[in-house]
Each structure stands twice: as structure tokens, then as C-alpha cells.
N, C-alpha and C positions, 0 to 999 in steps of 0.2 A: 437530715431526714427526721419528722417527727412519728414518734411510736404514739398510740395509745387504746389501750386498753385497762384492763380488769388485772389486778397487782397481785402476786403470790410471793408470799415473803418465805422466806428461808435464812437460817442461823450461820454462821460459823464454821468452815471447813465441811463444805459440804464436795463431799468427792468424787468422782465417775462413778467409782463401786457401787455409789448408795444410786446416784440419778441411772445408770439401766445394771441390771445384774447381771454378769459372767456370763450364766446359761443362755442370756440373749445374743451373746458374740457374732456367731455365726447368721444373725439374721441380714441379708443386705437391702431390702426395701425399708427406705425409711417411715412409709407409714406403720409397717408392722413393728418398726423399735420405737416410734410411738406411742403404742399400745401398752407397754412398759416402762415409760420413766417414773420413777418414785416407786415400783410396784410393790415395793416390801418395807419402805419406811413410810410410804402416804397413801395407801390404797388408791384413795377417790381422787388423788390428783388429777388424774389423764380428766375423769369424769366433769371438771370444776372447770379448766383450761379451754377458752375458746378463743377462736381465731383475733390475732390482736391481743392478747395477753402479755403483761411483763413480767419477770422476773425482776426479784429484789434482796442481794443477799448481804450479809458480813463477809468479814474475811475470810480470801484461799477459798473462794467459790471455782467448783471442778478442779480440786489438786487428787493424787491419787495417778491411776492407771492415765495412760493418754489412749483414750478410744476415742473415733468419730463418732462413734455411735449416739454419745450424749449429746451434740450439738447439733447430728441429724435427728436426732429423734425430737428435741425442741424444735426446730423449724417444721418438721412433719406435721408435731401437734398443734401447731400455729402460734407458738412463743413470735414475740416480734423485737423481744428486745431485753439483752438482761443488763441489771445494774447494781455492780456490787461491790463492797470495801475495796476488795483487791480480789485476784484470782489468779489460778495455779496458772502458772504460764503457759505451760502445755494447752491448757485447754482455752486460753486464752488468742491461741496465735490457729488453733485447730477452728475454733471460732470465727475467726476472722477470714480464715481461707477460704470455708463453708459459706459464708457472707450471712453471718448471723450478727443483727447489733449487738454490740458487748460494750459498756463504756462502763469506768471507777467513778465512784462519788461515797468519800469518806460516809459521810451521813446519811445515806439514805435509808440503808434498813433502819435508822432510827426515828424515821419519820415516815416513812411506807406504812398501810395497815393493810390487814389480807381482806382482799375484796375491795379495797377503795379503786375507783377507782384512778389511773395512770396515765400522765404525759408526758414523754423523754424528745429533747429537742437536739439531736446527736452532732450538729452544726454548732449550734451554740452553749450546747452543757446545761440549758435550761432544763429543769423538771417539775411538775408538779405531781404530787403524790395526796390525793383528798383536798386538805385544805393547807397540807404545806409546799411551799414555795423553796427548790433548792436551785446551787448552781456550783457546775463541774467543771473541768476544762474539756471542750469540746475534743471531740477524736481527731483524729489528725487527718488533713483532707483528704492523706494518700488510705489512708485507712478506710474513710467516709467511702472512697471513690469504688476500695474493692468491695464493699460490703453492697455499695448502692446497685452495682452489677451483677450481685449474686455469688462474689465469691472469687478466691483468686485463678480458677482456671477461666472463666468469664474475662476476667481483667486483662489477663494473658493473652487472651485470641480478639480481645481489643486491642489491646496497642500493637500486636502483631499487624493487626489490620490499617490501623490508622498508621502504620509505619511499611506497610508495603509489602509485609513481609510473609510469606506463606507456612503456615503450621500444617504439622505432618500429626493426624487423629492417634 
């Protein structure tokens, strides 16, 4: 699938704690934990982020707590795709179930600039980031497949179906 949008770059070990805070826990519509990620390290984030937006980090991007909250609230805000050194695996696999794009590329926060804009090609690891050209190893098809359905409980009542089989809600 290709992503693109408007790029927000982010550093280093950036954690659940900091992308929504504690106090939000209890909120369960995702557009209202929307309304809060960054809210105490970047104010104007939410304000900046529009539909089709990527994310672009370093290393241990979402290590910390394992909340859904962070990766419902990116898709709420209309994040389309994050791309970063590495990431906490928790939030990595929370990510993926949510069917949020997540794909590594050593390099990219070094060649990402905030505001350029972004094209992530998650089939084939292609990116372009302003006027640089990178490439990653694409996600793995079974990965590509739950994210392109929206998630692993989507995935789940797919092959339940394509296989005959009837799921109890």
C-alpha cells in the first residue's frame, strides 16, 4: 500500500507516556485520544497533522507502557503510516493488530525533514522523503494483508469467512 502525506519527524525513544498522557486512560473513543497525542511535549501537534500524515522516528519509537491508546489516537488523527529505526515491540505488534502502517528503515529520520512532504510504498520498502530516495525491506505480506483490512480482528472474520466458518461477536 502506498502512504503519503505531510512528514512529522520525531527523535529517539519516544514512548507511549509522552505520545498520550496517563490522565487520558480512561477515554475510549478514539477521536477524543486524538485530541491529545503530544499534548505535553508538542502542544500544536494534533493542530499540524492532517489526514494522510506520516510519522518518522529513530530508535524504540512507542517503547514504555503498552496502551492502545497511542496507536488509536494516530489513526483517529489521521496518521497513515509511521516509519522508524526500530520500535518498542509492544507497540509495534499493538500497531499492527489496530491496522495501523508501521514499517523500520534504518535511515529515514535522517533524511525525513518536518513538513516535507512523504511517500512510504509498504509492498515494496520504497520511500521518498522531499527530495530523498530510500529503501527498506517491505512488510511481510501476512502483515501488509492485516493492516490493509484494518486490523487483526477484521483479518480474523475474513478468513473465518473465506473458510466457512462462523464467529460468535
Amino acid at each position: 500500500m502506498v502512504y503519503e502525506g505531510k512528514i512529522h519527524v520525531f527523535g529517539d525513544n519516544v514512548d507511549t507516556d509522552v505520545m498520550i498522557a496517563g490522565r487520558y486512560l480512561s477515554l475510549l473513543d478514539p477521536k477524543e485520544m486524538a485530541k491529545h497525542m503530544f499534548e505535553e511535549v508538542d502542544p500544536g501537534f494534533v493542530a499540524r497533522v492532517k489526514r494522510g500524515g506520516i510519522m518518522v522516528a529513530g530508535k524504540n519509537f512507542g517503547a514504555g507502557s503498552a496502551r492502545e491508546h497511542a496507536p488509536l489516537g494516530f489513526q483517529a488523527l489521521g496518521i497513515s503510516c509511521i516509519v522508524a529505526t526500530s520500535f518498542g515491540r509492544t507497540f509495534y505488534r499493538m500497531a499492527v493488530d489496530l491496522g495501523l502502517a508501521i514499517i523500520e528503515c534504518p535511515d529515514a529520520v535522517l533524511s525525513a525533514k518536518q513538513g516535507d512532504s512523504g511517500r512510504v510504498d509498504s509492498a515494496t520498502g520504497e520511500m521518498v522523503f522531499g527530495d530523498k530516495r530510500l529503501h527498506t525491506t517491505p512488510l511481510p505480506q501476512f502483515v501488509q494483508d492485516i493492516i490493509d483490512v484494518g486490523g487483526m480482528t477484521n483479518w480474523v472474520k475474513r478468513e473465518a469467512k473465506l473458510r466457512g466458518t462462523e464467529m460468535v461477536e
